[in-house]
C-alpha positions as CSV (number, residue, x, y, z in Angstrom):
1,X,142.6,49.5,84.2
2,X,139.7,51.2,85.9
3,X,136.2,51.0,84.1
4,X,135.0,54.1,82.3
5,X,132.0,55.5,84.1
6,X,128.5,55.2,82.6
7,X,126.1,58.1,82.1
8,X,123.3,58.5,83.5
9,X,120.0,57.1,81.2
10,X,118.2,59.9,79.8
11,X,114.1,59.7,79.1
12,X,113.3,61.7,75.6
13,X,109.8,62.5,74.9
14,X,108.7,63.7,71.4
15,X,104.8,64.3,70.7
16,X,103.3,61.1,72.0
17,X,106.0,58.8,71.5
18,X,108.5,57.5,73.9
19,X,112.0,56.9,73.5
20,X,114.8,55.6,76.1
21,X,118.5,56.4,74.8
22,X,121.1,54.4,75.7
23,X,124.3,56.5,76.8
24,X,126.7,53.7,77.3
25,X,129.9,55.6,75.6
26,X,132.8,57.5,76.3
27,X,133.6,61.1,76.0
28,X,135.3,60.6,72.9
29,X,132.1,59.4,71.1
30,X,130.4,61.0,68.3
31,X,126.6,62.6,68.6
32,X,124.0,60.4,68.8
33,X,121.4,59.9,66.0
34,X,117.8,59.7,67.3
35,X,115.8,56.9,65.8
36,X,112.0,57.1,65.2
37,X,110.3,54.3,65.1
38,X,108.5,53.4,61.6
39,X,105.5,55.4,60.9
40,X,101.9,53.4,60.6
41,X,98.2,53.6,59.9
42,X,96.5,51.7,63.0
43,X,92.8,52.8,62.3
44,X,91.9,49.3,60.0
45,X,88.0,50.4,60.0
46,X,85.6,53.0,60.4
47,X,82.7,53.0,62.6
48,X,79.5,52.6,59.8
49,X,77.8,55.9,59.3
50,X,73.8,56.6,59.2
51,X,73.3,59.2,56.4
52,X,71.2,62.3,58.0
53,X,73.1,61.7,61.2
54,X,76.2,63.6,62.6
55,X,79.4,61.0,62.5
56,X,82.9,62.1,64.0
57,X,85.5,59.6,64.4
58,X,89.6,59.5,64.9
59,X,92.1,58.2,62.5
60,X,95.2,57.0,64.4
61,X,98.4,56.1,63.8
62,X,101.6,55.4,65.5
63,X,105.7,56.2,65.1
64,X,107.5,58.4,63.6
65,X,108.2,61.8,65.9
66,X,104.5,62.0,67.3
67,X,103.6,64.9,65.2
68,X,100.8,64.1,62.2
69,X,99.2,65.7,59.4
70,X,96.7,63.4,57.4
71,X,94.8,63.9,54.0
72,X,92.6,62.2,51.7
73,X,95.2,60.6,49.0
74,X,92.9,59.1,46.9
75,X,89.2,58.9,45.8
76,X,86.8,60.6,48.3
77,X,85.0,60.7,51.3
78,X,81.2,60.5,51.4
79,X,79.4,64.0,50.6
80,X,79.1,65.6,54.0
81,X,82.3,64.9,55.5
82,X,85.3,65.9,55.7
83,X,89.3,65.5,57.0
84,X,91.3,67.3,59.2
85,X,94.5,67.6,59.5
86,X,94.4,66.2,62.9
87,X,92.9,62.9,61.4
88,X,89.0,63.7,62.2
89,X,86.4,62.4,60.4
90,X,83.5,64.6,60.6
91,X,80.6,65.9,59.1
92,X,77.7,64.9,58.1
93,X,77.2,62.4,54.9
94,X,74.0,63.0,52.5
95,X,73.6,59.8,50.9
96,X,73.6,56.5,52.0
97,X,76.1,53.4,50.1
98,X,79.6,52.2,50.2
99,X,82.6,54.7,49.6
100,X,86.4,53.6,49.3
101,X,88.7,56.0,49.8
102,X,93.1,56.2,50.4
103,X,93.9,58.5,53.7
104,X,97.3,59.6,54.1
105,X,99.8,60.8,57.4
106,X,103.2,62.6,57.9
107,X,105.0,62.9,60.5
108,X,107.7,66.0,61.4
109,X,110.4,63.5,60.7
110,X,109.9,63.0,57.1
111,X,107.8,59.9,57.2
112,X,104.7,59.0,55.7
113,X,102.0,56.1,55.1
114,X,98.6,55.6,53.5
115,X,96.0,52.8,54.2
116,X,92.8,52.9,52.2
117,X,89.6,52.6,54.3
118,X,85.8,52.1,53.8
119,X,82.8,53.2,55.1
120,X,79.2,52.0,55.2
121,X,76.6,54.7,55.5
122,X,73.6,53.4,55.9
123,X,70.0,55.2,55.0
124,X,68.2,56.7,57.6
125,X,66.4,54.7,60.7
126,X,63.0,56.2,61.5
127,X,62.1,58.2,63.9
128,X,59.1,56.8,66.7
129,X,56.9,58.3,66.1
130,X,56.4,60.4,68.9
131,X,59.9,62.0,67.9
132,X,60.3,65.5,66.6
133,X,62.4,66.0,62.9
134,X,63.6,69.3,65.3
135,X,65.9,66.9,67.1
136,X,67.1,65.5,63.7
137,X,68.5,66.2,60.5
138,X,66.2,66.8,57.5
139,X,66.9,63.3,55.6
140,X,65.3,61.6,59.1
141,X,61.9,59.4,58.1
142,X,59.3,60.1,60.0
143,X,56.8,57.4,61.2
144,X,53.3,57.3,62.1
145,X,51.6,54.9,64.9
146,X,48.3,54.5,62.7
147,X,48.4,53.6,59.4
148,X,45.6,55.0,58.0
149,X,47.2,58.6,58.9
150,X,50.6,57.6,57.0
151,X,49.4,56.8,53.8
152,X,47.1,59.9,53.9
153,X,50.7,61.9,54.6
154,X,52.4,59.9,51.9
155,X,49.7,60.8,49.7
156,X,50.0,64.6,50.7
157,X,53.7,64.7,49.9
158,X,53.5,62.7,46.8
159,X,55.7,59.8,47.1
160,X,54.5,55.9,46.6
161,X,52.4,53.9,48.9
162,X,55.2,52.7,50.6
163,X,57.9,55.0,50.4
164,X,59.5,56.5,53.3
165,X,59.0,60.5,54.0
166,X,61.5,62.4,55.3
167,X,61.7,65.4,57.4
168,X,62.3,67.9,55.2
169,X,59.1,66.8,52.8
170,X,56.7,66.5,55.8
171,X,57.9,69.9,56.6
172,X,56.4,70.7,53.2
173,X,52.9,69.4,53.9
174,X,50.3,72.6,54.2
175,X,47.0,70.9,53.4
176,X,46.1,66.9,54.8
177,X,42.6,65.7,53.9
178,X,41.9,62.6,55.8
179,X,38.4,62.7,56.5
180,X,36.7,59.0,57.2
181,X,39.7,56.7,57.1
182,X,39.2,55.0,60.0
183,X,42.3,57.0,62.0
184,X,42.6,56.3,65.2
185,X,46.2,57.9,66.3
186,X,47.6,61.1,65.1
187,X,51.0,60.7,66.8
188,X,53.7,61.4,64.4
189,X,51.6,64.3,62.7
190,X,53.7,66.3,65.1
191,X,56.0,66.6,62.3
192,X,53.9,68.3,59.7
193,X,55.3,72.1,60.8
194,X,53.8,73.7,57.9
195,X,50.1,72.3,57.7
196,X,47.7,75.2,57.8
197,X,44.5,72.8,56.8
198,X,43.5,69.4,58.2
199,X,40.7,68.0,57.6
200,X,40.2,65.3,59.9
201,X,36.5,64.9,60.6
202,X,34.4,61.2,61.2
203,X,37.8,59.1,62.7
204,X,38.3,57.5,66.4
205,X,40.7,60.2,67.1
206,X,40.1,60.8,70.8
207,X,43.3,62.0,71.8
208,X,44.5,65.6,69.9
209,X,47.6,66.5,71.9
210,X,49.9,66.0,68.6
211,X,48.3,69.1,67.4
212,X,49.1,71.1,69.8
213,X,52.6,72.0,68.4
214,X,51.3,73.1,64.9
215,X,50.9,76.3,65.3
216,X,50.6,77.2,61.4
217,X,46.9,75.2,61.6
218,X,44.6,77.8,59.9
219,X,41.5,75.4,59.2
220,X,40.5,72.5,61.3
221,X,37.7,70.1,60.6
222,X,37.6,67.3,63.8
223,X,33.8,66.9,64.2
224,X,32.3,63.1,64.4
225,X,35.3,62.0,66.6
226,X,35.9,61.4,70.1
227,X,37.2,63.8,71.7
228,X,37.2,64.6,75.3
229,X,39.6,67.1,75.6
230,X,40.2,70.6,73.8
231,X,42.8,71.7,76.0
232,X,45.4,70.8,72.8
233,X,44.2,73.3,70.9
234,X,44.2,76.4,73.0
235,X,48.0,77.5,71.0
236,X,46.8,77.2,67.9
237,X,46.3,81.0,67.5
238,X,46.5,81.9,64.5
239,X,43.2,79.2,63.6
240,X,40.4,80.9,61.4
241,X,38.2,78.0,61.2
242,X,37.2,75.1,63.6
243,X,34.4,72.7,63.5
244,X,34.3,70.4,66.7
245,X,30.3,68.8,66.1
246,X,29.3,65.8,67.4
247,X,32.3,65.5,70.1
248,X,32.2,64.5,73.5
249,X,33.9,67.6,75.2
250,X,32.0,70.1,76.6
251,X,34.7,72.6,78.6
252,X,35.1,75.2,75.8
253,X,37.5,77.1,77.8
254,X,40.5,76.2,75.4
255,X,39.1,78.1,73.2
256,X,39.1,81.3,74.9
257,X,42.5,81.9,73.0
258,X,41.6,81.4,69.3
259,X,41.3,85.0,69.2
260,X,41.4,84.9,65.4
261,X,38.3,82.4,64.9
262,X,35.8,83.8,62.1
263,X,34.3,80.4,62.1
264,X,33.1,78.1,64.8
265,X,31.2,75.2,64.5
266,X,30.1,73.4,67.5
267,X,27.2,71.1,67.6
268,X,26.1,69.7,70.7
269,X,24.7,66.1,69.5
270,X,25.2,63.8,72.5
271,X,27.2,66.1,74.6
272,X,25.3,69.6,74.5
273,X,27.0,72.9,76.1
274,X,25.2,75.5,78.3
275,X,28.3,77.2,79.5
276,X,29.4,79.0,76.0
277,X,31.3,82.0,78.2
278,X,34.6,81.1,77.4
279,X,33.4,82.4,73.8
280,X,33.3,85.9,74.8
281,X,36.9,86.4,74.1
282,X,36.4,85.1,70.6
283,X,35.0,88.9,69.1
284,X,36.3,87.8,65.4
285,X,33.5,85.8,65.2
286,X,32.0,85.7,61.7
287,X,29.7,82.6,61.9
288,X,29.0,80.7,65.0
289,X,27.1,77.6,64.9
290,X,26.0,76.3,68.2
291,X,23.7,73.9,67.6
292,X,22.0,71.0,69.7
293,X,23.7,72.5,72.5
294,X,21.9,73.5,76.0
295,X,23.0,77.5,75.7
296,X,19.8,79.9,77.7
297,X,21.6,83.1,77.0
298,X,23.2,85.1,74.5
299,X,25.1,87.4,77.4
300,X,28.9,86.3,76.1
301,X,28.2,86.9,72.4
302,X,27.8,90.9,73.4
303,X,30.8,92.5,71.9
304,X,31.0,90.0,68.7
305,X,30.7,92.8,66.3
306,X,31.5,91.8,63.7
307,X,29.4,88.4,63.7
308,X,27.2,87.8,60.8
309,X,25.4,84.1,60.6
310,X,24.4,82.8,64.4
311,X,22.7,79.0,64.4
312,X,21.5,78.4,67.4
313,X,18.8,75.4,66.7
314,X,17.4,73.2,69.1
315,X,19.1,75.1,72.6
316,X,17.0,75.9,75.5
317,X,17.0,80.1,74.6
318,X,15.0,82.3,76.8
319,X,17.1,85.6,76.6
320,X,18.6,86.7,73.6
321,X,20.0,90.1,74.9
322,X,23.3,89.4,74.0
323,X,22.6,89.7,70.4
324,X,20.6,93.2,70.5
325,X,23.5,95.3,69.5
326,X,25.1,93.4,67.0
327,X,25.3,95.0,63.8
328,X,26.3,92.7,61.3
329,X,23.7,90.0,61.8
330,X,22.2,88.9,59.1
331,X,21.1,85.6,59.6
332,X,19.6,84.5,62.9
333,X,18.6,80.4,63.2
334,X,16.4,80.0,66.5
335,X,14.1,76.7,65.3
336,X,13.3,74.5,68.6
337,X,14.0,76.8,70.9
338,X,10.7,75.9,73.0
339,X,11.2,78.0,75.8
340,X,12.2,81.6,73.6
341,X,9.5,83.7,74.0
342,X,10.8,87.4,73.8
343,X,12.2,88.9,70.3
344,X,12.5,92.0,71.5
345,X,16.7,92.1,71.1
346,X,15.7,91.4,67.4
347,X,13.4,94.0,66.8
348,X,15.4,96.6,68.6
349,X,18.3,95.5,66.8
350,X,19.0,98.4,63.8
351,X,21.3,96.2,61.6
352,X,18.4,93.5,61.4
353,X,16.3,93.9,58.1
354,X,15.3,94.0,54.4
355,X,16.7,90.7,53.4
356,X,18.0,89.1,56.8
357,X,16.7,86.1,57.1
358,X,15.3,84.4,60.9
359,X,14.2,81.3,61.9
360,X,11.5,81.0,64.8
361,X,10.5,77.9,64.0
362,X,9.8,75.5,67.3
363,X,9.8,78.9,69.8
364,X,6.9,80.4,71.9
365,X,7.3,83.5,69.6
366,X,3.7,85.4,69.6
367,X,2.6,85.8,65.5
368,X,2.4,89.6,66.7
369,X,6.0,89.9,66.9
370,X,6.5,87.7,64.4
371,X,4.9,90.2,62.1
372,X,6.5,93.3,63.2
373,X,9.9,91.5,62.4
374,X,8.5,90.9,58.8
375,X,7.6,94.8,59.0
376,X,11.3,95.3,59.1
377,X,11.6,93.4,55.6
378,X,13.3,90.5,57.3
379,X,12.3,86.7,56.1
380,X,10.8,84.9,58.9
381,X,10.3,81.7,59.0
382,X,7.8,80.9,61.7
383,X,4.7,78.5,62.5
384,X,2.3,81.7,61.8
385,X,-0.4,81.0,59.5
């Protein structure tokens, strides 16, 4: 008898699985029944978790026709995440701990299977602390090179000497007082977005560049500290007052920008200034103190109308023009100004009298002039009999 012929092996594909039929019979045979292979979990763990941090990982399984659909069958997955029906885990989780939980897959054949699962989430890592909490999530901890500046910060937000601080509550920080601690680094204050008042006068800071992104900064107090460079400063726009005395820098062009200045404070001490040009911009001026500096002219305080107190002690003055037209002045301190010899931009100046006060103190001022200032009901102080 001659053998039946075999068919030919046919290759079925279904979803992602595989499946080689074997088509050894005869015509006569019945249809053949497909068989999937048993459906399984393989995922056995999941990749720990940092809470603050976005996690996303892949359930998998394997058998059954290829085609899945997974849920959470029992407890539940940490607060932040979530399940997809394609077997993502994604999200992400608030709260650091252990969490248990049952997942669950179908396939299109009818089959199903559940494995329960755990995952660590673990509490925040810090960031360096040259890091910005923009890059992160609000639960991040910030750090601090020095210190001395991080309990001042912890101390600002409210929490325990050494409790962590997270994003979101140095984002909440709008005053820091951390005047003589002994600060030598402000990296990490970077991250203080909403501070509109710091108060960081008599440190070693000599490097300011992590202020330059807090553009909030209203009132700034840095004088007694060694700093060589303004340049940091010259975004902070919306500043209203900034006291720099006794600092090594001496190129005030950085501060041509801080148009909204009422209050400047910058005392020559070891470093004195002649070039002040770079001040002519700053026509919001309500006090300037300029003290100890090297300043011989008054040209680039011209258009500050609206400038009221002007200090000026111990410069090296011999024209005052600048000030002639001013009308707000009211007080006007020349003492040890050797070489200032001519008043004249005082005298002729109408909103100078009955109750301003000047000082002439220390300056080649004649008593004659002295007097006809007095004439104008202003209080001189001079060395006139």
């Amino acid at each position: 008898m001659r053998p039946r012929p075999r068919r030919r092996r046919t290759l079925w594909v279904f979803g992602l699985t595989v499946m080689t039929l074997s088509a050894a019979c005869s015509k006569a045979d019945g249809p053949t029944e497909i068989q999937f292979d048993p459906l399984a979990i393989t995922t056995t763990s999941l990749t720990p978790a940092e809470a603050g941090a976005v996690y996303d990982e892949t359930l998998s399984a394997t058998g059954g026709d290829g085609t899945y659909a997974w849920t959470v069958a029992q407890g539940a997955l940490p607060a932040g995440l979530t399940l997809s029906s394609a077997g993502s885990v994604s999200g992400t989780p608030a709260a650091e701990g252990s969490y248990s939980f049952t997942v669950a897959v179908s396939s299109g054949d009818g089959q199903s299977a559940d494995r329960t699962l755990s995952l660590d989430v673990a509490a925040p890592a810090p960031l360096a602390p040259d890091e910005l909490c923009s890059d992160h999530s609000p639960t991040a901890l910030v750090s601090f090179v020095d210190t001395n500046l991080t309990a001042r910060v912890r101390a600002a937000v409210g929490v325990g000497s050494s409790d962590p601080v997270t994003c979101a509550q140095a984002a909440t920080v709008a005053s820091l007082t951390a005047d003589g601690r002994g600060i030598q680094s402000l990296v990490g204050i970077q991250n203080l977005t909403s501070l509109s008042s710091a108060v960081l006068h008599e440190n070693s800071i000599s490097d300011i560049s992590p202020l330059s992104g807090l553009t909030s900064l209203i009132t700034l107090n840095l004088y007694s500290n060694p700093i060589e460079d303004l340049g940091p400063l010259s975004g902070l726009t919306d500043l209203d007052v900034l006291v720099l005395w006794d600092i090594p820098a001496t190129d005030l062009s950085p501060l041509s920008s801080l148009t909204n200045l009422t209050f400047l404070e910058y005392w020559g001490s070891g470093s004195p200034v002649s070039d002040i040009s770079a001040l002519a911009s700053l026509t919001s001026l309500v006090r300037l103190f300029l003290q100890g500096n090297a300043v011989a002219n008054l040209d680039a305080l011209s258009n500050m109308t609206a400038l009221r107190d002007l200090d000026l002690d111990d410069n090296l003055l011999t024209d005052i023009g600048g000030i002639a037209a001013l009308p707000e002045l009211s007080l006007v301190m020349l003492m040890g100004n050797a070489t200032l010899s001519d008043i004249s931009a005082l005298l002729n100046n109408p909103g100078i009298g009955t109750g301003d006060g000047v000082d002439l103190r220390g300056t080649a001022v004649s008593c004659v002039e002295v007097t006809a200032l007095q004439a104008k009901g202003v209080n001189v102080s001079s060395d006139c009999p």
